[in-house]
TIDRENNU-793200 format. One record per residue: residue number from 1; residue in three letters; x, y, z of N, C-alpha, C in turn. Coordinates in nm, 2 decimals, m for minus. Layout:
nr,rest,n_xx,n_yy,n_zz,ca_xx,ca_yy,ca_zz,c_xx,c_yy,c_zz
NUM,ALA,X,Y,Z,X,Y,Z,X,Y,Z
...
//
This chain:
nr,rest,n_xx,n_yy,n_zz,ca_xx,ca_yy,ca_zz,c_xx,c_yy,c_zz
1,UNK,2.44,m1.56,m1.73,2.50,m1.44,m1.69,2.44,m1.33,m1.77
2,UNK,2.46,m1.23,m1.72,2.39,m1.11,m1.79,2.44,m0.98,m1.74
3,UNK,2.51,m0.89,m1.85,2.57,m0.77,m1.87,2.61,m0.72,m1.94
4,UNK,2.70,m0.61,m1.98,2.69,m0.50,m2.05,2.76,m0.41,m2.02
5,UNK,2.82,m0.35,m2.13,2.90,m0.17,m2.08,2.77,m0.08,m2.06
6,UNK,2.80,0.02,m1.98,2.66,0.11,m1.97,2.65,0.23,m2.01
7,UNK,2.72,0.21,m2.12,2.68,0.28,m2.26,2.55,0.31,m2.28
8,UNK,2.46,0.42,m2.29,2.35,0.42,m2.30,2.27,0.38,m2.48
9,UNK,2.41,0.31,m2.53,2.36,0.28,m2.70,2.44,0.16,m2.75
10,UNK,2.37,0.09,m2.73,2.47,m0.05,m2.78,2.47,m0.06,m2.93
11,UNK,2.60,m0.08,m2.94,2.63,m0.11,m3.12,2.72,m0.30,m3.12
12,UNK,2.71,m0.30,m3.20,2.78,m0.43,m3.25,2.92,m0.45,m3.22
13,UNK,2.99,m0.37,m3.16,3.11,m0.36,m3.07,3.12,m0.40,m2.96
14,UNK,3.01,m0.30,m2.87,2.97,m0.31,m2.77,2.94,m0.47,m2.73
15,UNK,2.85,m0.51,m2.79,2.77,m0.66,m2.82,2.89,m0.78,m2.81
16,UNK,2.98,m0.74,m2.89,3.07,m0.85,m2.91,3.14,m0.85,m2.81
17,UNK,3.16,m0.74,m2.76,3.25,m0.77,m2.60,3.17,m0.78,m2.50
18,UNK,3.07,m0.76,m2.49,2.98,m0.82,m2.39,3.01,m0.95,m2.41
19,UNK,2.95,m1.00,m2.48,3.02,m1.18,m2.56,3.10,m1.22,m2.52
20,UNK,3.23,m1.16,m2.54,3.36,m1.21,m2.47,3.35,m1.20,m2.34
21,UNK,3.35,m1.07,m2.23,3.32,m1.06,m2.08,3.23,m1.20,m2.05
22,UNK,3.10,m1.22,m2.13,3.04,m1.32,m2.08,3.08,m1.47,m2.04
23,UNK,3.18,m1.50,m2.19,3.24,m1.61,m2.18,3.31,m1.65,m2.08
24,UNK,3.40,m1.52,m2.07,3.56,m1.54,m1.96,3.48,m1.56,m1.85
25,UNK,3.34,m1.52,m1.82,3.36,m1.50,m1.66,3.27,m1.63,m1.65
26,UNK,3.19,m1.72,m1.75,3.16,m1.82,m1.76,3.26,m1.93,m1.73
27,UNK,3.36,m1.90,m1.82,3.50,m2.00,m1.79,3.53,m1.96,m1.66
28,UNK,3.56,m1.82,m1.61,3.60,m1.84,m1.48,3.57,m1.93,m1.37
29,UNK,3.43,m1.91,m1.37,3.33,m2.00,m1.25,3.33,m2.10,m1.24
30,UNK,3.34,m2.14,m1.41,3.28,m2.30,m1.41,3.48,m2.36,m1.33
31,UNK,3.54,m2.28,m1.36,3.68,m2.34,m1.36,3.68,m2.32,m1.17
32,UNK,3.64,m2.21,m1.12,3.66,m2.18,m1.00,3.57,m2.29,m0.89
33,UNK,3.46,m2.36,m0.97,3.35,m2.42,m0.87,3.42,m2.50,m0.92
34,UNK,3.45,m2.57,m0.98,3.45,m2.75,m1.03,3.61,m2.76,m0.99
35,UNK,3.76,m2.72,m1.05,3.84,m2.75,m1.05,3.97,m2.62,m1.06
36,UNK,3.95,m2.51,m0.93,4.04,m2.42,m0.95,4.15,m2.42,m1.00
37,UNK,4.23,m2.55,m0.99,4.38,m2.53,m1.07,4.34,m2.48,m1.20
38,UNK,4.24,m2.51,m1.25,4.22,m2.45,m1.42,4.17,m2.31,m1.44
39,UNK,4.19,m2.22,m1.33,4.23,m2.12,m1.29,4.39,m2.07,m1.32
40,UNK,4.46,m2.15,m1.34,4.59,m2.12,m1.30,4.62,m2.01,m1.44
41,UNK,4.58,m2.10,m1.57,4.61,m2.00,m1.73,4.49,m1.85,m1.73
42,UNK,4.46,m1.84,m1.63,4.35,m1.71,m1.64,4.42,m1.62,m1.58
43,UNK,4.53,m1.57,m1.49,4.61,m1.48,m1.48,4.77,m1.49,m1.51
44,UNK,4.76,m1.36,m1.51,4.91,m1.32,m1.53,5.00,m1.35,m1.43
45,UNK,5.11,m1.34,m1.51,5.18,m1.43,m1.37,5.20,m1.33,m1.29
46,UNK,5.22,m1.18,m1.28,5.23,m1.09,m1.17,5.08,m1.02,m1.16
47,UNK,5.00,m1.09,m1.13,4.86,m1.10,m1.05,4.85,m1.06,m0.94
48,UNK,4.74,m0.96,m0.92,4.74,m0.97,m0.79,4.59,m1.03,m0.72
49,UNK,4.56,m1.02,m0.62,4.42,m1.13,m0.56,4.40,m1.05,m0.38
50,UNK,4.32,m0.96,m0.42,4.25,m0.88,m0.30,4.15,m0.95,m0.22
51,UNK,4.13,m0.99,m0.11,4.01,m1.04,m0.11,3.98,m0.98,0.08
52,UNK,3.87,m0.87,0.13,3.82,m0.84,0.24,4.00,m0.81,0.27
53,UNK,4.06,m0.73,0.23,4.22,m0.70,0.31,4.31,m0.75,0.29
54,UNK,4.29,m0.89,0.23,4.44,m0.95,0.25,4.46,m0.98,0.10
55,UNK,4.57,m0.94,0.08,4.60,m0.92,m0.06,4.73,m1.03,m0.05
56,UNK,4.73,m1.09,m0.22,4.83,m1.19,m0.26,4.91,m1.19,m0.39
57,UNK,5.02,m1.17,m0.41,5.07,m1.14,m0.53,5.16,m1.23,m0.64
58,UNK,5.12,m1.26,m0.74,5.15,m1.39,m0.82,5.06,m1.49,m0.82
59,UNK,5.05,m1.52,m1.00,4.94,m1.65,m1.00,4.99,m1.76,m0.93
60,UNK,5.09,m1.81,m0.92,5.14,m1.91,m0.78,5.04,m1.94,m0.65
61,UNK,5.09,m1.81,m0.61,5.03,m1.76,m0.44,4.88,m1.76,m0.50
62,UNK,4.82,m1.77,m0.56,4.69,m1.71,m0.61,4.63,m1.81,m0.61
63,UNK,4.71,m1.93,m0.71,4.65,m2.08,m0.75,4.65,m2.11,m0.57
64,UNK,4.77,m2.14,m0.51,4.70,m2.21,m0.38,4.68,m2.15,m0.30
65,UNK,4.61,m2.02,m0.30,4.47,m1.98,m0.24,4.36,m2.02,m0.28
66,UNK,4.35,m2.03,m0.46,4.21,m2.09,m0.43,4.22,m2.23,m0.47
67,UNK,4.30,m2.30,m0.43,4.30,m2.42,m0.39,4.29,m2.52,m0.30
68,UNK,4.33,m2.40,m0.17,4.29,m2.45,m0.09,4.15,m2.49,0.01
69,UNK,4.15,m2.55,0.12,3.98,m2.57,0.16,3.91,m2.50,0.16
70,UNK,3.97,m2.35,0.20,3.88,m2.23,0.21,3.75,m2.22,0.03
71,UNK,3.79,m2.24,m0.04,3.74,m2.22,m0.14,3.65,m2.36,m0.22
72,UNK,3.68,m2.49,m0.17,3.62,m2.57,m0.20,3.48,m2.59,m0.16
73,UNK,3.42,m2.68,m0.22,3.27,m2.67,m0.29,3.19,m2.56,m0.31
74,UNK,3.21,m2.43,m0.36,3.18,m2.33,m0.40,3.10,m2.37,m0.50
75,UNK,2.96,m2.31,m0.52,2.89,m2.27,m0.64,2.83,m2.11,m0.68
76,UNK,2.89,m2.08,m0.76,2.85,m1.92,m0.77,2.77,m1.95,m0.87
77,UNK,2.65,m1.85,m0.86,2.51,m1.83,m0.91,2.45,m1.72,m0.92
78,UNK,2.41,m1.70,m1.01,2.27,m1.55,m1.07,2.42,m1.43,m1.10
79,UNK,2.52,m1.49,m1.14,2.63,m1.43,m1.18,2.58,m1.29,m1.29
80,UNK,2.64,m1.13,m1.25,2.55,m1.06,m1.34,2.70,m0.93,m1.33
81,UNK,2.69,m0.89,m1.46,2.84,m0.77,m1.47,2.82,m0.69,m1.56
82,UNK,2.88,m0.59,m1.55,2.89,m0.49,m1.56,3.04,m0.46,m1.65
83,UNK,3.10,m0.35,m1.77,3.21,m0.34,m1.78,3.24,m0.22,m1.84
84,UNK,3.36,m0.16,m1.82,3.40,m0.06,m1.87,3.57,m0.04,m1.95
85,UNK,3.59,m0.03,m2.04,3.73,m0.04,m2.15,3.82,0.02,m2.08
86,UNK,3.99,0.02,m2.08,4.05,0.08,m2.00,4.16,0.10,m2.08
87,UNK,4.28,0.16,m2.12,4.35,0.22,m2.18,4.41,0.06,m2.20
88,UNK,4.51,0.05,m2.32,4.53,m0.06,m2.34,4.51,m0.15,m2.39
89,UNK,4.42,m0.18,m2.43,4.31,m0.28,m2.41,4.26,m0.38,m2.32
90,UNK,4.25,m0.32,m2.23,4.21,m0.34,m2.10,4.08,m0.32,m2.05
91,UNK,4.02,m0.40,m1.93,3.85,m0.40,m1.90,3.86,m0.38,m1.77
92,UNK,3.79,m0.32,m1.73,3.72,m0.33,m1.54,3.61,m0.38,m1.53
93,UNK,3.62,m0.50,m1.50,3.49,m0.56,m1.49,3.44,m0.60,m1.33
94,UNK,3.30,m0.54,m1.32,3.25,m0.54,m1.21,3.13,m0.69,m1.19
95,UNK,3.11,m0.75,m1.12,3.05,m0.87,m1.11,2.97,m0.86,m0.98
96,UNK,2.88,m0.92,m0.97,2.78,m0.94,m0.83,2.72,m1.07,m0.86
97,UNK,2.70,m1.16,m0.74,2.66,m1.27,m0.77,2.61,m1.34,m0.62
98,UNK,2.55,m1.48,m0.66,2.56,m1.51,m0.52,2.68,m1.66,m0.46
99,UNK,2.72,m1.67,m0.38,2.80,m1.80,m0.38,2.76,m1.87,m0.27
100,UNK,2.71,m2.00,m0.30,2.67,m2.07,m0.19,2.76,m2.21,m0.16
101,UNK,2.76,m2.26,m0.07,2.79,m2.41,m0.02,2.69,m2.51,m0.04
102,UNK,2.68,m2.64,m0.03,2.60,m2.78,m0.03,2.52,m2.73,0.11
103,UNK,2.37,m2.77,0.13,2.33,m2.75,0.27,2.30,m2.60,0.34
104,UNK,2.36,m2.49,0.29,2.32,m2.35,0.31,2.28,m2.25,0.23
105,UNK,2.24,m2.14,0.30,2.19,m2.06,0.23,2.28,m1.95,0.11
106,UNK,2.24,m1.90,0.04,2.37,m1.85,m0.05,2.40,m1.68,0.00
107,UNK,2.54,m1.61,m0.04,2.53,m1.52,0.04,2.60,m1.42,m0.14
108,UNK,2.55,m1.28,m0.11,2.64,m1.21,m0.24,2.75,m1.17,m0.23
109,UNK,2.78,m1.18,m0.31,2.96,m1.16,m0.35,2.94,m1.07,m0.43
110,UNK,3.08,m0.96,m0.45,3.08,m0.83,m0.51,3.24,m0.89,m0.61
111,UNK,3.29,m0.87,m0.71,3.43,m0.96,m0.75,3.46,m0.73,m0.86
112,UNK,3.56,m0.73,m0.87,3.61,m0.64,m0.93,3.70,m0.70,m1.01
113,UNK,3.71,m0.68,m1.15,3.86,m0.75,m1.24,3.92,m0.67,m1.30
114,UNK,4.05,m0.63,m1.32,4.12,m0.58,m1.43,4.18,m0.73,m1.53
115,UNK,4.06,m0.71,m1.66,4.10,m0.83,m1.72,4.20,m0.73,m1.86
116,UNK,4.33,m0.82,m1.88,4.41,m0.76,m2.01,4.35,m0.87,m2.11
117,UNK,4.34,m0.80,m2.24,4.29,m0.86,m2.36,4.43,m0.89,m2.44
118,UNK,4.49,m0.98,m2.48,4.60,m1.03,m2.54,4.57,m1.07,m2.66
119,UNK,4.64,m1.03,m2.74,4.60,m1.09,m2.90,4.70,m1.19,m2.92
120,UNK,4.64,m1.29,m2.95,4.70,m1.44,m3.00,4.68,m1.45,m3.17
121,UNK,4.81,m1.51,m3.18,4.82,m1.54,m3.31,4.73,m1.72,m3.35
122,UNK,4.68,m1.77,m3.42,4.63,m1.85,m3.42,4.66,m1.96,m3.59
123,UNK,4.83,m1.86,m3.64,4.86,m1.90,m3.72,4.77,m1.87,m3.83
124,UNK,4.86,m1.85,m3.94,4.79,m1.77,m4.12,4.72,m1.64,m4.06
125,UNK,4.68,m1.60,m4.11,4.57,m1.44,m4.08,4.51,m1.46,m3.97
126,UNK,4.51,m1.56,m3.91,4.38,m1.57,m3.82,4.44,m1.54,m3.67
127,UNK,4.38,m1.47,m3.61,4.40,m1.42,m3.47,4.30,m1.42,m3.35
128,UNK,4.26,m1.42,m3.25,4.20,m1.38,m3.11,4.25,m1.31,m2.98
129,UNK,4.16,m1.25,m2.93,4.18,m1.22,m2.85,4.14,m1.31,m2.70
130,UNK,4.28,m1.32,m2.59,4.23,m1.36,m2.47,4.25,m1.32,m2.37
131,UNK,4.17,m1.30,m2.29,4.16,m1.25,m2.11,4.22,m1.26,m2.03
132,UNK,4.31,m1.22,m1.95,4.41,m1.29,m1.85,4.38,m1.14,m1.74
133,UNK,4.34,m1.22,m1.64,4.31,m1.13,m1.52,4.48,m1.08,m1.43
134,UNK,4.44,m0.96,m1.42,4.61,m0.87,m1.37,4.57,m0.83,m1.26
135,UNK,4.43,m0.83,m1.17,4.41,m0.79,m1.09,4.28,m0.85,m1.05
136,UNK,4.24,m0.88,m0.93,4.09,m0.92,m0.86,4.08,m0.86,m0.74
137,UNK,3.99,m0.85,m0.69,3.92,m0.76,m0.58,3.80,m0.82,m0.50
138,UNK,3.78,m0.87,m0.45,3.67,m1.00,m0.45,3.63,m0.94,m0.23
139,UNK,3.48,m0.89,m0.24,3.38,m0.87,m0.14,3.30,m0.97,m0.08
140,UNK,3.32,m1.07,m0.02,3.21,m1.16,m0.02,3.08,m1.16,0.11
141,UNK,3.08,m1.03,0.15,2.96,m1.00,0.22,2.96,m1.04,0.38
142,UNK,3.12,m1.15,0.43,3.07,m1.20,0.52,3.21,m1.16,0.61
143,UNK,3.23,m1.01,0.63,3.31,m1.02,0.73,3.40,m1.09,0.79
144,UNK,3.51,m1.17,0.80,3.57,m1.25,0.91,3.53,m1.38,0.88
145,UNK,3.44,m1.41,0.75,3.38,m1.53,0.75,3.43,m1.62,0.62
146,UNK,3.49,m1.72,0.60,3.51,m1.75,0.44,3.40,m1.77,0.38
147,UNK,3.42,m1.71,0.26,3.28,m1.71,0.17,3.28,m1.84,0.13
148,UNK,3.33,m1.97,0.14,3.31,m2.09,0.09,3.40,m2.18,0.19
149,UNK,3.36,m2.30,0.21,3.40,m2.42,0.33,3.49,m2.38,0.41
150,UNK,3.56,m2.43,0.50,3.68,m2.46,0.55,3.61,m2.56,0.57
//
């Protein structure tokens, strides 16, 4: 994966959250192609999930959407993003990629995230921060078409 805030001056801030964005949306995919329930700890429970119009609200409704056929054997690929800080500590992260099926050709996908950054305690001094998506927006290029099986 490959991105960046577009900041015209990257410092060592910058860098490190690139880092993180890159990770989350690595965990995302790998979690989204291989085994979506492991999806389920990446949003908030009052999530919402946009996709071509029809919008869905709660990680519930969210998990079995993408649990269902519509979304099975998905492989998303040449995954590439973009991001911008948002009051709070908060990210809008913009993504383009391509997603294909077993047997066809691959088609691009446009994904939008409001990911919240949560600081966890990790016990004694030691702390991190983690990603929990509050919002998705997801374009998959194909009109009336599911971007992955039925």
């Amino acid at each position: 994966m490959s991105g960046g805030s577009s900041s015209s001056t990257s410092s060592s801030a910058d860098d490190q959250m690139s880092s993180v964005v890159d990770n989350f949306l690595k965990e995302y995919y790998k979690a989204f192609d291989d085994n979506p329930v492991g999806l389920f700890e990446m949003y908030h429970d009052d999530a919402v999930f946009s996709m071509e119009g029809e919008k869905i609200n709660s990680k519930m409704k969210i998990l079995h959407k993408l649990n269902g056929i519509y979304f099975r054997m998905c492989k998303h690929t040449n995954i590439k993003f973009d991001y911008q800080p948002l009051p709070d500590a908060g990210l809008l992260v913009s993504v383009i990629g391509t997603v294909v099926l077993p047997g066809k050709s691959g088609q691009t996908f446009s994904q939008n995230d409001v990911i919240v950054m949560e600081k966890l305690s990790r016990g004694g001094d030691h702390s991190h921060h983690e990603g929990k998506i509050k919002h998705v927006s997801i374009d998959a290029g194909l009109k009336g078409t599911p971007p992955c099986g039925e």
